[in-house]
C-alpha positions as CSV (number, residue, x, y, z in Angstrom):
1,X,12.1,-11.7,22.5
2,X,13.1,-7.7,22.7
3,X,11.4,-5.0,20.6
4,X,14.9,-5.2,18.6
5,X,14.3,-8.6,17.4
6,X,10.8,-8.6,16.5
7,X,11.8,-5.7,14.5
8,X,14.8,-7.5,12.8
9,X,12.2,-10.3,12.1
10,X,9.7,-8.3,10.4
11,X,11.9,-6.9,8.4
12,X,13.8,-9.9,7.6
13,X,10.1,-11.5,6.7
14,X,9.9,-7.6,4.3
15,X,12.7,-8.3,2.8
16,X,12.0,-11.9,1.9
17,X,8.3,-10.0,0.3
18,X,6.4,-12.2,2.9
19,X,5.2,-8.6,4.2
20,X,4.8,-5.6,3.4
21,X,6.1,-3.4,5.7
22,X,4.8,1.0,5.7
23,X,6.3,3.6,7.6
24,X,5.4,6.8,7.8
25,X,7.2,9.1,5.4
26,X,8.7,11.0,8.4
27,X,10.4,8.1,9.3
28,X,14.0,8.2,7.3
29,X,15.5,5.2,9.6
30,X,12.7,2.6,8.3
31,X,14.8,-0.5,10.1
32,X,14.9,1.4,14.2
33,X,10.9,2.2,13.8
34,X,7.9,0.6,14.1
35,X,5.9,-0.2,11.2
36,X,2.6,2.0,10.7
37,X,0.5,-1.1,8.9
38,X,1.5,-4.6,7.8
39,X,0.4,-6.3,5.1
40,X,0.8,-9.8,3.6
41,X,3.0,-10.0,0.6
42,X,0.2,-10.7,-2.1
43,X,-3.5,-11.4,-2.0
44,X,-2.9,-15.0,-2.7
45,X,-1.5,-15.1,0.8
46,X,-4.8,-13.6,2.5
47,X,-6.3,-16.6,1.5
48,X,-4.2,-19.1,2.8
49,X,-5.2,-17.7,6.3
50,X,-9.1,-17.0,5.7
51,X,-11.9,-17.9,3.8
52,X,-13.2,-14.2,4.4
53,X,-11.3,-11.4,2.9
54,X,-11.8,-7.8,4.1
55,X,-12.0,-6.5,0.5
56,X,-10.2,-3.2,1.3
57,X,-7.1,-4.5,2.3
58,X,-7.1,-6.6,-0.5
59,X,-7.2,-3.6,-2.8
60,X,-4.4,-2.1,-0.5
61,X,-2.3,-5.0,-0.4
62,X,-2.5,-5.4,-4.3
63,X,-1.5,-1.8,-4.9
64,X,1.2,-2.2,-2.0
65,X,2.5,-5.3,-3.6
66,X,2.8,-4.2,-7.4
67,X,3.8,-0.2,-6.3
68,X,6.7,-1.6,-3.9
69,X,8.1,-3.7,-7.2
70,X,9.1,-0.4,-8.9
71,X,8.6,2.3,-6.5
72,X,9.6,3.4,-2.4
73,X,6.1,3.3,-1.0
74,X,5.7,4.9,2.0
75,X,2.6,5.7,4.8
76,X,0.9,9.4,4.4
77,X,-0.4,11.7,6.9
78,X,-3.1,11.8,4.4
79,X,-4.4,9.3,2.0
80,X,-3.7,5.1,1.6
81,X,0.1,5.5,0.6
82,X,2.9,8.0,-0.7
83,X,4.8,6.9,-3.8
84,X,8.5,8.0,-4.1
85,X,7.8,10.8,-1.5
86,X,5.7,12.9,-4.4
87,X,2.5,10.9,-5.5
88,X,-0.4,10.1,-2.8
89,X,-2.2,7.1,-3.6
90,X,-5.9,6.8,-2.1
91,X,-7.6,3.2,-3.0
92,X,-11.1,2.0,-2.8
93,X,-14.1,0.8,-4.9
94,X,-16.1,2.9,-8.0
95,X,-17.5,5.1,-5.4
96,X,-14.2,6.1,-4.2
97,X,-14.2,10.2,-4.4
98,X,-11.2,12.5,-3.8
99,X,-12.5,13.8,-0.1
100,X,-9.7,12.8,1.4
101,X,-7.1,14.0,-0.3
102,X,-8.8,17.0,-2.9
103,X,-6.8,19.5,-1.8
104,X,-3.1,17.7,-2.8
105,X,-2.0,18.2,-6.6
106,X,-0.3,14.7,-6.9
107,X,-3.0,12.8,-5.9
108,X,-4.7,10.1,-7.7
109,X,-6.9,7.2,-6.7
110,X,-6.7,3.9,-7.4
111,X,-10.2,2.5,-8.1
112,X,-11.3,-1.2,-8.0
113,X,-14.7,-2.3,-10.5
114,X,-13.2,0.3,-13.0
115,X,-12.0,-0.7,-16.6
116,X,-11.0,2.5,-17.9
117,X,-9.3,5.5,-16.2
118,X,-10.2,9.8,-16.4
119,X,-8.2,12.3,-14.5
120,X,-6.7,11.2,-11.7
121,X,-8.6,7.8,-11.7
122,X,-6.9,5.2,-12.4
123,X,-8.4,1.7,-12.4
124,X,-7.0,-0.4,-10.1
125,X,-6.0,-3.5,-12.4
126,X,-3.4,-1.2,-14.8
127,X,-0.8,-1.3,-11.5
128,X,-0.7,-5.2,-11.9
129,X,1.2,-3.8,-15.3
130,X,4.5,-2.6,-13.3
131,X,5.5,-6.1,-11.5
């Protein structure tokens, strides 16, 4: 098959929310590019194809999942992912710290083990809320 096609699948497989497809926020003409990362459409797919779950892209293919139901979500040159071209998105566990992305005003991070937010910590679950 040419690069065209396997494109044109992917995104056919995106738009039937199979996968997740991110491109870089530079990247205006999202269907002629390569995507940056893939993921699976929801976490109860990851399971389907492993008993072993690399617990960070769970985290980011939850957030990717219920962010993309409401939201354009888009790949960052800084940070996990860029909401509607304003809000950067950094995910992990409790330990999770802004390091990364400190010096951006519209950051926040989405935090896993959590049950209540402060600042610009917001606990992973509540974004299971927008779907």
């Amino acid at each position: 098959t040419t690069r065209n096609t396997l494109l044109s699948l992917l995104y056919k497989l995106d738009e039937a929310e199979i996968l997740n497809l991110l491109t870089t926020e530079l990247k205006n003409y999202k269907r002629l590019v390569n995507p940056e990362k893939i993921y699976l459409g929801n976490t109860n797919l990851m399971y389907a194809f492993s008993p072993k779950i690399n617990i960070g892209t769970m985290r980011e293919t939850f957030f990717i999942n219920q962010m993309s139901a409401v939201s354009s979500v888009q790949m960052p040159t800084k940070g996990d992912f860029l909401v509607d071209g304003d809000y950067l998105f950094e995910i992990g566990g409790d330990n999770k710290n802004f390091e990364q992305i400190a010096d951006i005003p519209t950051s926040y991070l989405g935090i896993d083990g959590i049950e209540t937010g402060y600042g610009n910590r917001i606990p992973l679950w509540m974004f299971g809320l927008l779907y």
